[in-house]
Gaussian input, Z-matrix of N, CA and C with variables (Angstrom, degrees):
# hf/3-21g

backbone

0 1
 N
 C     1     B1
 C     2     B2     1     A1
 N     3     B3     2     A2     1     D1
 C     4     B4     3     A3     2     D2
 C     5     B5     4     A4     3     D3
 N     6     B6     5     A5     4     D4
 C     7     B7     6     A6     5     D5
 C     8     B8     7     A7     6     D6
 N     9     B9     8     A8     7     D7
 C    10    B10     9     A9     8     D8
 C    11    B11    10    A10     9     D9
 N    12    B12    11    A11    10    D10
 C    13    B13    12    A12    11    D11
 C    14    B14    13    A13    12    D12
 N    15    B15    14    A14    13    D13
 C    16    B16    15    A15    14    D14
 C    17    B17    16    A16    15    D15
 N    18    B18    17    A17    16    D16
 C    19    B19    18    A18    17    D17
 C    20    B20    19    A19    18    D18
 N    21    B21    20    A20    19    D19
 C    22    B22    21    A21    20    D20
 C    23    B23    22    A22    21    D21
 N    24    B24    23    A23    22    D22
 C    25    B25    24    A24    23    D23
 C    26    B26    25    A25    24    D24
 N    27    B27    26    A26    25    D25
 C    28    B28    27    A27    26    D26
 C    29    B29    28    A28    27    D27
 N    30    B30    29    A29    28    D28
 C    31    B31    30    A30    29    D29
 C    32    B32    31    A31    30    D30
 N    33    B33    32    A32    31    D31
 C    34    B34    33    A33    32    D32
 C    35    B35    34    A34    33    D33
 N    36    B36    35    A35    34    D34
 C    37    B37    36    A36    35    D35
 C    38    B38    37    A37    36    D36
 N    39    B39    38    A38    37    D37
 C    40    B40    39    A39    38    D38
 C    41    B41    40    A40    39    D39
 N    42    B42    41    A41    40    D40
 C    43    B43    42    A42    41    D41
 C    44    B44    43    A43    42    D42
 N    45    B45    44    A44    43    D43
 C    46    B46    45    A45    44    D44
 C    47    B47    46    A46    45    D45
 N    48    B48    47    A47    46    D46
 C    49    B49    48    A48    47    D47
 C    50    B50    49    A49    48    D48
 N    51    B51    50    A50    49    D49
 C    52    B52    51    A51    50    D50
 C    53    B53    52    A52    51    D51
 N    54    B54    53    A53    52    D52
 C    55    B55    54    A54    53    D53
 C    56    B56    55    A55    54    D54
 N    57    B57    56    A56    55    D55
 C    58    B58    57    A57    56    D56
 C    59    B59    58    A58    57    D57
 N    60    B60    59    A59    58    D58
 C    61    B61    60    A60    59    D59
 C    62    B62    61    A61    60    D60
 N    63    B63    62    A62    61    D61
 C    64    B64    63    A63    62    D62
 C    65    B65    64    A64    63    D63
 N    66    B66    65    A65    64    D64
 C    67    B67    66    A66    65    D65
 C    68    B68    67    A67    66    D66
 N    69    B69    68    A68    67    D67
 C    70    B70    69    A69    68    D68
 C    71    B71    70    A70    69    D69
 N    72    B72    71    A71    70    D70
 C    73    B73    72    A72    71    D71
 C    74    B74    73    A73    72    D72
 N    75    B75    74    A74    73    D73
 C    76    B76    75    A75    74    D74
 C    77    B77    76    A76    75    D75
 N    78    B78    77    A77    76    D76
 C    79    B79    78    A78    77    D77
 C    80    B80    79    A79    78    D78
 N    81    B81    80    A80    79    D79
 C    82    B82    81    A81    80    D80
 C    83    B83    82    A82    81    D81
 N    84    B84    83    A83    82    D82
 C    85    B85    84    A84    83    D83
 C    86    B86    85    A85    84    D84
 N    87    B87    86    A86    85    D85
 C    88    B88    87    A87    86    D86
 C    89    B89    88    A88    87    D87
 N    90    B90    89    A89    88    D88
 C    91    B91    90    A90    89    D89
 C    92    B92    91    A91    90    D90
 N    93    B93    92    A92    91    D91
 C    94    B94    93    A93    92    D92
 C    95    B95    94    A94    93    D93
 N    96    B96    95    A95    94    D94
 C    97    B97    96    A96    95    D95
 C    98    B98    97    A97    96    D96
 N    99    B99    98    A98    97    D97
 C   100   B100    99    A99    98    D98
 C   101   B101   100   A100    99    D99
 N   102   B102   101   A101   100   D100
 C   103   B103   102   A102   101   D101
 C   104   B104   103   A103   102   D102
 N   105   B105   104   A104   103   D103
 C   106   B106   105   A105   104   D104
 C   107   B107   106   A106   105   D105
 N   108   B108   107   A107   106   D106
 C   109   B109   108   A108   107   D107
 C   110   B110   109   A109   108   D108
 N   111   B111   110   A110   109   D109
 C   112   B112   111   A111   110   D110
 C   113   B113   112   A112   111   D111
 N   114   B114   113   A113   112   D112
 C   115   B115   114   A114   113   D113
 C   116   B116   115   A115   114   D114
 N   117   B117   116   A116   115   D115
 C   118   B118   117   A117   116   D116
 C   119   B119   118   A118   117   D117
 N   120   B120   119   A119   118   D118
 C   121   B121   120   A120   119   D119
 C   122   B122   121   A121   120   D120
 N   123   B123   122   A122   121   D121
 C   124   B124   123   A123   122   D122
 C   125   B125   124   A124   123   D123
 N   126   B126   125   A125   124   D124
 C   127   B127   126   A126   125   D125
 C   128   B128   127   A127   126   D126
 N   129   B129   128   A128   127   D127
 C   130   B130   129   A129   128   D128
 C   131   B131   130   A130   129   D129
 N   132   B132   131   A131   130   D130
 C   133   B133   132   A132   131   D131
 C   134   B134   133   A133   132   D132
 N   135   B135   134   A134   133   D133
 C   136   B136   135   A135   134   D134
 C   137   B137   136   A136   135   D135
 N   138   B138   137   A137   136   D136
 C   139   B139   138   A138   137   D137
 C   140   B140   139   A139   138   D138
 N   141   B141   140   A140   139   D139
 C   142   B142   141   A141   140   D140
 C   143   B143   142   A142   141   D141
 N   144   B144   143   A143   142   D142
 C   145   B145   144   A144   143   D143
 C   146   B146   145   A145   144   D144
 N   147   B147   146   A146   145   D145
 C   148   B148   147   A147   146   D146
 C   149   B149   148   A148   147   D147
 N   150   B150   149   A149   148   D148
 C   151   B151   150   A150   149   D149
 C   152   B152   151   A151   150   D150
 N   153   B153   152   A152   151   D151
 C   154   B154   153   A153   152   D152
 C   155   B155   154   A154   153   D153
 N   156   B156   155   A155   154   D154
 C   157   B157   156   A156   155   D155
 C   158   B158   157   A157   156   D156
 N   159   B159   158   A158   157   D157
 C   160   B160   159   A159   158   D158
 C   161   B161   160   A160   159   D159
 N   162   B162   161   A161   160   D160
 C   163   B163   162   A162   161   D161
 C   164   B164   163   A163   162   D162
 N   165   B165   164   A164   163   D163
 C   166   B166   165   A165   164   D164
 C   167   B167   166   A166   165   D165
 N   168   B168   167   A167   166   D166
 C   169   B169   168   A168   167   D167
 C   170   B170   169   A169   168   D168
 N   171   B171   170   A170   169   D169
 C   172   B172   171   A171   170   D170
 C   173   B173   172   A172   171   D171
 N   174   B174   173   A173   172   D172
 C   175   B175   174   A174   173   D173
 C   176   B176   175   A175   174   D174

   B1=1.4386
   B2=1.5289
   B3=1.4581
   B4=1.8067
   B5=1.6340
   B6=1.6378
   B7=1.7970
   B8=1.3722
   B9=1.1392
   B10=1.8482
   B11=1.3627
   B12=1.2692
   B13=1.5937
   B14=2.1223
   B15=0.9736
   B16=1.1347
   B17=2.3004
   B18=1.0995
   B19=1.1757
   B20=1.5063
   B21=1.1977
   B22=1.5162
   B23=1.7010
   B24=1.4243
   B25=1.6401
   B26=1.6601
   B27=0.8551
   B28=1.6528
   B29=1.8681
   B30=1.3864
   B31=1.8396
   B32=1.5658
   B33=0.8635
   B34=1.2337
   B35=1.5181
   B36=1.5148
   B37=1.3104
   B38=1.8581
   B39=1.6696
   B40=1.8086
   B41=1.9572
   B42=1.1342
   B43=1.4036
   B44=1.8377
   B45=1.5436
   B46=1.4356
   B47=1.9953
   B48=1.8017
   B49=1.4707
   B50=0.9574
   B51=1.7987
   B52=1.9465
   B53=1.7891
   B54=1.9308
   B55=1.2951
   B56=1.8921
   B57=1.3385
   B58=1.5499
   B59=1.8989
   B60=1.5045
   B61=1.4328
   B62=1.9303
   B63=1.3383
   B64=1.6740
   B65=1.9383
   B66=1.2168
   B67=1.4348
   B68=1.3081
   B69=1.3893
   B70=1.4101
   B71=2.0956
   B72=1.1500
   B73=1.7421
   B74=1.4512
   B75=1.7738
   B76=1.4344
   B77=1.9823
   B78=1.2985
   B79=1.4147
   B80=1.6030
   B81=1.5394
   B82=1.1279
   B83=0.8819
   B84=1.4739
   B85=1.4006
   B86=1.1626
   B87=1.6914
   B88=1.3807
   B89=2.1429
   B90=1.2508
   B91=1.5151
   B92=1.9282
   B93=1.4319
   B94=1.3196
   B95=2.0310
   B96=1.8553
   B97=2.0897
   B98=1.5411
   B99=1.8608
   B100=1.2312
   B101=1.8078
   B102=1.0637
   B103=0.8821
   B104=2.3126
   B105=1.6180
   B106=1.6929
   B107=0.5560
   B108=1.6453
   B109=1.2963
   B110=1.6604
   B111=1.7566
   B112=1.7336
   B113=1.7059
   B114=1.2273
   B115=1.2858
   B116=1.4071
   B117=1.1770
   B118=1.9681
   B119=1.4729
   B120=1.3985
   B121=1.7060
   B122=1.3918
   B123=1.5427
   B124=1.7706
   B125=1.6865
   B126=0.6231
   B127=1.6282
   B128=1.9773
   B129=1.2813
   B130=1.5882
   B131=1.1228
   B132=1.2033
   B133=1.4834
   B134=1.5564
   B135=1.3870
   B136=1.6225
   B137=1.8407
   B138=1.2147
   B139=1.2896
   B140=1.2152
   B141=1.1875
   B142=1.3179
   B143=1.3465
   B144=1.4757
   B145=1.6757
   B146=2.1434
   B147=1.2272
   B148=1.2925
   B149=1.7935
   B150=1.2261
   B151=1.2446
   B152=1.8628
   B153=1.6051
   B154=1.4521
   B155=1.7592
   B156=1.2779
   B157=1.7947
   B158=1.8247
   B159=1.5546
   B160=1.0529
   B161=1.4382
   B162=1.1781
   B163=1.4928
   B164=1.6403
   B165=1.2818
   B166=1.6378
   B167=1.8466
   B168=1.2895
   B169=1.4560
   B170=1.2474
   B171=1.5485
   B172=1.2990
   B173=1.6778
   B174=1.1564
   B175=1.4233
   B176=1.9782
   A1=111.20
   A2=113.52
   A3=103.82
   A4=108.97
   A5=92.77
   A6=75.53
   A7=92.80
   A8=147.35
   A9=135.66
   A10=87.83
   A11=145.10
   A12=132.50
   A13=124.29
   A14=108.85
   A15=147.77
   A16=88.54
   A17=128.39
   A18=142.47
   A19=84.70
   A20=153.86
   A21=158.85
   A22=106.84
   A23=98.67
   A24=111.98
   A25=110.04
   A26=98.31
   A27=99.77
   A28=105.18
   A29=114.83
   A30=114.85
   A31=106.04
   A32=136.65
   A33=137.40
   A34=123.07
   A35=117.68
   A36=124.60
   A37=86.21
   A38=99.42
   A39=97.59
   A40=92.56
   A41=118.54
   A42=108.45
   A43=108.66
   A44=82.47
   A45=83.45
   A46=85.46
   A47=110.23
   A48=140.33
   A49=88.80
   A50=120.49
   A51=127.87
   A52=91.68
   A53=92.71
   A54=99.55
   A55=98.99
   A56=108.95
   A57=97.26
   A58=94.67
   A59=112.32
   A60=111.44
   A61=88.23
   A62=119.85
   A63=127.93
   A64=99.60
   A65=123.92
   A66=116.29
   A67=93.26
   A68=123.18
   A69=110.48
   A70=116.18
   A71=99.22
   A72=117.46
   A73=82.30
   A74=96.22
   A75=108.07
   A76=115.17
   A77=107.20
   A78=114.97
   A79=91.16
   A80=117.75
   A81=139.56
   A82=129.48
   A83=119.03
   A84=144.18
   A85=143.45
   A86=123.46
   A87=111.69
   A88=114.20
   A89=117.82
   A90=113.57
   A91=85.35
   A92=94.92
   A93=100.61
   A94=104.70
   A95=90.41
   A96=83.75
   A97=74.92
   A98=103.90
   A99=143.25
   A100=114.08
   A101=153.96
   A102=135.89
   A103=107.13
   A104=77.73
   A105=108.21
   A106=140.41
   A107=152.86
   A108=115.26
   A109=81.37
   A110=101.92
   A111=116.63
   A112=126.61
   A113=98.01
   A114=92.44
   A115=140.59
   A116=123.49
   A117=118.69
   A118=89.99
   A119=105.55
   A120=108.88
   A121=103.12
   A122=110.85
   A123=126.11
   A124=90.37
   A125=154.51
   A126=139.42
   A127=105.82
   A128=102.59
   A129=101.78
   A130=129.66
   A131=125.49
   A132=139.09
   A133=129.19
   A134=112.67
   A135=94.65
   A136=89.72
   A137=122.57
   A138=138.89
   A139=104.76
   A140=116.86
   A141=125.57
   A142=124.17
   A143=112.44
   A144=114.53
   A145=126.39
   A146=110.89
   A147=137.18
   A148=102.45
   A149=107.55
   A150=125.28
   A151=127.95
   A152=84.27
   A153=106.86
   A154=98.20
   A155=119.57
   A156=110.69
   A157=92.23
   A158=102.98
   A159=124.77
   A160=123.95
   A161=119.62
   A162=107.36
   A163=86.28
   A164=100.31
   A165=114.60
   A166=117.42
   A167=104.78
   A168=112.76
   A169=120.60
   A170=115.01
   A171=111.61
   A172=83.60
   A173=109.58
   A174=115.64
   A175=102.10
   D1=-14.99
   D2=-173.72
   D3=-91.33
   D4=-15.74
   D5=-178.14
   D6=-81.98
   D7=-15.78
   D8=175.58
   D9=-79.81
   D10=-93.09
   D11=-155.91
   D12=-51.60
   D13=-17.90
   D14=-171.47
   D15=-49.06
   D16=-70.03
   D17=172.89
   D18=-50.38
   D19=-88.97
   D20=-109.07
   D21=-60.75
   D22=-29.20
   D23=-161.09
   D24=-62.70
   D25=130.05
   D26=-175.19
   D27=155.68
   D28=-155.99
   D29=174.30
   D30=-108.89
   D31=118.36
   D32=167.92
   D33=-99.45
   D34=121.98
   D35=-152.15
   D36=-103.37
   D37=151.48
   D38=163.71
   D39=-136.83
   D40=112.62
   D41=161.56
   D42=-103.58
   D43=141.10
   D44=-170.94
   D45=-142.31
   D46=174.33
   D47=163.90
   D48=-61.56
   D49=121.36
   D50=153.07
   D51=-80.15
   D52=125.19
   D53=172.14
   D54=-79.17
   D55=18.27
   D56=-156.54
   D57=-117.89
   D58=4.56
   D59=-161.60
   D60=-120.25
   D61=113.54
   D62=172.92
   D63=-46.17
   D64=-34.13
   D65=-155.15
   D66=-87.76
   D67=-20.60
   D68=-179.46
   D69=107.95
   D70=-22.33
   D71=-159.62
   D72=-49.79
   D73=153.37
   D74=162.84
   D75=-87.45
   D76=147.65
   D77=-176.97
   D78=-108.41
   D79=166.60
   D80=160.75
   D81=-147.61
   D82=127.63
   D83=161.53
   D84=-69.52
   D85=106.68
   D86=-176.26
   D87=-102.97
   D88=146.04
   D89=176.87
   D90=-128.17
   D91=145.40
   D92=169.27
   D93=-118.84
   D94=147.30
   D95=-154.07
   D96=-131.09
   D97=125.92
   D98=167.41
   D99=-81.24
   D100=66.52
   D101=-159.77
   D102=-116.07
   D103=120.52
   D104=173.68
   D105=-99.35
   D106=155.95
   D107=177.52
   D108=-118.64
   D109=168.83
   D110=166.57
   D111=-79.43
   D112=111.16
   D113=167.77
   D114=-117.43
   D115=137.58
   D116=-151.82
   D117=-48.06
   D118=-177.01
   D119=174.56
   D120=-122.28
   D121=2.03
   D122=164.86
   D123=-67.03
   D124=-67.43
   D125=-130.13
   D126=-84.42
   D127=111.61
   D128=165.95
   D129=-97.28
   D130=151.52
   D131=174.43
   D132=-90.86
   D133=109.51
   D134=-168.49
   D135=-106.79
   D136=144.66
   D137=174.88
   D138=-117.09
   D139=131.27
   D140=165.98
   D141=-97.12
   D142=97.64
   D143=-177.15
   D144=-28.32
   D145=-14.26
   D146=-169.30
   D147=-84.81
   D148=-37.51
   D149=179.78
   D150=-70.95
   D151=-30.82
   D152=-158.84
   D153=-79.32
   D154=166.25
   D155=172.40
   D156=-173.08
   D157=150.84
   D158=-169.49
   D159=-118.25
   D160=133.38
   D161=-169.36
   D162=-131.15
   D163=144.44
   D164=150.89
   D165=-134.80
   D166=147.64
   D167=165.69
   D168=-144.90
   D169=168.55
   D170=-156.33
   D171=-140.02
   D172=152.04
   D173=169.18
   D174=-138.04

């Protein structure tokens, strides 16, 4: 399911007609979508410090 939801992440706006406003105006809605995937808490990670590298810059 995360490689299909995986794109979704970002704010997603819906403007729509408030059946709840007499003048009619459109309202809008924002939801903001987090999308993760699950991972067991069995699986470890070994890193090898040899691998790792550091950059800094300064402007």
């Amino acid at each position: 399911a995360y490689g299909f939801l995986k794109s979704e992440n970002g704010v997603h706006r819906l403007v729509r007609v408030s059946p709840y406003n007499a003048q009619g105006k459109r309202m809008t809605s924002f939801a903001s979508v987090f999308v993760v995937p699950l991972v067991d808490d069995t699986i470890e990670v070994d890193v090898n410090p040899a691998n790792l590298s550091w950059d800094t810059f300064r402007s």
